[in-house]
C-alpha positions as CSV (number, residue, x, y, z in Angstrom):
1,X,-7.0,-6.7,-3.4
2,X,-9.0,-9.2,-5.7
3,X,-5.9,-9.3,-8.4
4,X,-3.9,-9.7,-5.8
5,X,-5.6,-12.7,-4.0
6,X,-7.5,-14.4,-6.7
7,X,-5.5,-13.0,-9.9
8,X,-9.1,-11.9,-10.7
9,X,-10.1,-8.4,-12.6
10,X,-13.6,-7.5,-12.8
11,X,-13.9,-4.4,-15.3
12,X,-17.3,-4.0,-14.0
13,X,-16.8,-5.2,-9.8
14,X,-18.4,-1.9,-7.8
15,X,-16.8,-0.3,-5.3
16,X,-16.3,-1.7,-1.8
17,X,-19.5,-1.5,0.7
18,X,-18.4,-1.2,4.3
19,X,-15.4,-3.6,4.5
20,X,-14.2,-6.2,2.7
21,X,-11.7,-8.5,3.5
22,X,-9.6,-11.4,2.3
23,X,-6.3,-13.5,3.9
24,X,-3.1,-14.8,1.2
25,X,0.0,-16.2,2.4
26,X,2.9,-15.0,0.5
27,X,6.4,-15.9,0.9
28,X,9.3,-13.7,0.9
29,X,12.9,-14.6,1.5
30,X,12.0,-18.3,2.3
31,X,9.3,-17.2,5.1
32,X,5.6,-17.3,4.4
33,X,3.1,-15.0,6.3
34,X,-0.4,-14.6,6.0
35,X,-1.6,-11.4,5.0
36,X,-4.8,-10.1,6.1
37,X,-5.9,-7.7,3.7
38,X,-9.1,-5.2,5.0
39,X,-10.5,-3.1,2.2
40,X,-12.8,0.0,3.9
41,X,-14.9,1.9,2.0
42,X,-14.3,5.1,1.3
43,X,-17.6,7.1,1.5
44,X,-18.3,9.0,4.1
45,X,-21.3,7.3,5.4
46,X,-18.8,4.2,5.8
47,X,-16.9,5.7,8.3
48,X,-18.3,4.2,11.5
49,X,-17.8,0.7,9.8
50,X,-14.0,1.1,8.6
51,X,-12.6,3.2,11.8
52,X,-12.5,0.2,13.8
53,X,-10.5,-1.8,11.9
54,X,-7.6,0.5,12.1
55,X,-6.6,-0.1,15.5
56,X,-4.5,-3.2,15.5
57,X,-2.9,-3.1,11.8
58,X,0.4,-3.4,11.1
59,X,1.1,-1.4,7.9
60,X,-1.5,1.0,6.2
61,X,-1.7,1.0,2.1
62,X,-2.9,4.3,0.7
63,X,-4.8,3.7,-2.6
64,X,-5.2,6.1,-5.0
65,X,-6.0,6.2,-9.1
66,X,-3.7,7.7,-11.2
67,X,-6.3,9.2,-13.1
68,X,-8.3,10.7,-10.6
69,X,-6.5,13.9,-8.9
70,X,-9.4,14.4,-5.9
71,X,-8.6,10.4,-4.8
72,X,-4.9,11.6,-4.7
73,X,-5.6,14.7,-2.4
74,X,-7.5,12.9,-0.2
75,X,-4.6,10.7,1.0
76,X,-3.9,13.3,3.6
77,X,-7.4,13.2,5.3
78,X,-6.9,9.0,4.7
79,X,-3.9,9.3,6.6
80,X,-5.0,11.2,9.6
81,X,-8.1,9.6,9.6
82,X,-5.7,5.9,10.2
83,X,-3.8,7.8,12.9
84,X,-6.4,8.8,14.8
85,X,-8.8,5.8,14.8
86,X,-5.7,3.3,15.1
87,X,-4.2,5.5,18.0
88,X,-1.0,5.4,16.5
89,X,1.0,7.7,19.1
90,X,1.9,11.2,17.5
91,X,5.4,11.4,16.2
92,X,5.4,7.4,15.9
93,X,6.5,6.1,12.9
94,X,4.3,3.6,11.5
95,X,4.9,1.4,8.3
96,X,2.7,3.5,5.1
97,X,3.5,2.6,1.9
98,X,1.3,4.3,-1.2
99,X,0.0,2.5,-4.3
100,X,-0.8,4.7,-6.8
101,X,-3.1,2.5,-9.2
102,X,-4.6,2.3,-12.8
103,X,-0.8,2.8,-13.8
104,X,-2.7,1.3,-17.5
105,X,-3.8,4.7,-18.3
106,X,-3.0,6.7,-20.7
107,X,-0.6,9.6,-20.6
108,X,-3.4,12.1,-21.6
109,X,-6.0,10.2,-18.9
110,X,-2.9,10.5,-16.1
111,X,-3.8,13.0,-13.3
112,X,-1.0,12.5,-10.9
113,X,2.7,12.4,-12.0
114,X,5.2,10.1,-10.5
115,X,7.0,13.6,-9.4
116,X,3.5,14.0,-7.8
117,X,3.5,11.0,-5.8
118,X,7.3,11.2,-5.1
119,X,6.8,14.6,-3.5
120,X,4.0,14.3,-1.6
121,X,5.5,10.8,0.1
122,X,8.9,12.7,1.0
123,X,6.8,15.5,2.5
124,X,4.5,13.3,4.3
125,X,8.2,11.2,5.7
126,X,6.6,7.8,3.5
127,X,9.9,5.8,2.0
128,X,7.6,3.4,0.2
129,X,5.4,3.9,-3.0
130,X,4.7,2.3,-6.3
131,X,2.6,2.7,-9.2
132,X,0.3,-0.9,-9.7
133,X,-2.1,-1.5,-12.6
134,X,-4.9,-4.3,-11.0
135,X,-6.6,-4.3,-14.9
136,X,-3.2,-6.3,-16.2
137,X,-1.6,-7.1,-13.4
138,X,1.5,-4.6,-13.2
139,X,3.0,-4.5,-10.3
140,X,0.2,-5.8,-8.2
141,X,2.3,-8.3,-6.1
142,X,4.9,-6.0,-5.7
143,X,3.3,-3.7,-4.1
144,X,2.0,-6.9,-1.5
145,X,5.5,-8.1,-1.4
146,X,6.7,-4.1,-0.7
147,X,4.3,-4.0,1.9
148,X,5.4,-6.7,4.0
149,X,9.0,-5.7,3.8
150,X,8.2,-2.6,5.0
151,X,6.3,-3.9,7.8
152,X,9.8,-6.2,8.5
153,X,11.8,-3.6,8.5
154,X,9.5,-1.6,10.6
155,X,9.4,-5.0,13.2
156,X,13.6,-4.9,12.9
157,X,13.5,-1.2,14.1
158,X,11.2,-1.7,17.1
159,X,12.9,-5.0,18.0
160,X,16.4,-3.2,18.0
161,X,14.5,0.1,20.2
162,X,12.6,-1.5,22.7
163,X,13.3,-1.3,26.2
164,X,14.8,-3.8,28.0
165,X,12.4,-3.8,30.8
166,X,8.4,-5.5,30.3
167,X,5.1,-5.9,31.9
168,X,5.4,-9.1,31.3
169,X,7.3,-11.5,34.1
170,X,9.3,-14.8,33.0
171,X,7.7,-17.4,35.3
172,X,10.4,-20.0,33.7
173,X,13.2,-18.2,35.2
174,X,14.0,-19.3,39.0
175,X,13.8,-16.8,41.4
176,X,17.0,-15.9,43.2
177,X,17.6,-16.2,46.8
178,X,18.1,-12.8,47.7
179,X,14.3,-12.3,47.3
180,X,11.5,-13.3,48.8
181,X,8.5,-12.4,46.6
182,X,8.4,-11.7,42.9
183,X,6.7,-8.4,43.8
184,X,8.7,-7.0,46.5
185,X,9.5,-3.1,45.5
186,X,6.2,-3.2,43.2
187,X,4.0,-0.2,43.4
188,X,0.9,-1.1,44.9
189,X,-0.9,2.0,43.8
């Protein structure tokens, strides 16, 4: 998040306390958006303070290091965890991509194989997943720039699927003659 936003690497920054967050506007295909980028921490005792930030997201980024096999296996318990707390409905499908960081390692220091990450994101029905290095920078905005076109295509999908009925009502269209009140038929209970 801090390469990403400040182009800034601290070798010896800690690791997150409750949440962090930071906002960057980015521009892809010629539009700009504003990202707002929450980072929760991932201790237990954290829990209370990261699940509410959940509800409301648009696109989840499961974070993993390369060279550490138990972050990997716990992707499954992070993605439950984002289900549940941002009451995603079950069988929804909701924009995850996974960044598999510390791509800078060594192949003897490497834990988790790009087969690995492949497999478990086919299994888990993810189509998005890259391998990012925040110590030099590989990747880093890619994975950002990923993310939001995932999110866009996600939009697309739901914008072609929704219903063509609303809770809301148009009070710029004129009412036609044939009625008498813009709730006649409603259910009253």
């Amino acid at each position: 998040m801090n390469r990403f936003v400040s182009n800034h690497f601290d070798e010896h920054s800690f690791h997150t306390i409750g949440v962090e967050f930071l906002n960057k506007d980015i521009d892809i295909d010629n539009e700009s958006y504003t990202l707002q980028i929450w980072d929760t921490a991932g201790q237990e005792r954290f829990k209370t303070l990261r699940t509410p930030f959940y509800r409301g997201s648009d696109i989840c980024i499961l974070t993993y290091a390369i060279d550490d096999k138990s972050s990997f296996r716990n992707m499954n318990m992070w993605k439950n965890e984002f289900l549940y707390y941002a009451d995603i409905k079950e069988n929804a499908s909701f924009p995850f991509i996974v960044v598999g960081n510390k791509s800078d390692v060594s192949v003897e220091e490497r834990e988790v194989s790009q087969l690995e990450l492949e497999t478990w994101c086919n299994e888990n029905s993810i189509a998005s997943c890259i391998e990012t290095s925040a110590k030099n920078a590989s990747n880093v905005q890619e994975a950002f720039k990923l993310a939001v076109q995932h999110w866009l295509r996600a939009e697309s999908r739901a914008d072609r699927t929704d219903c063509t009925y609303s809770d809301t009502v148009d009070l710029s269209k004129k009412q036609s003659d044939g009625r008498s009140s813009c709730c006649t038929g409603a259910n009253d209970d």
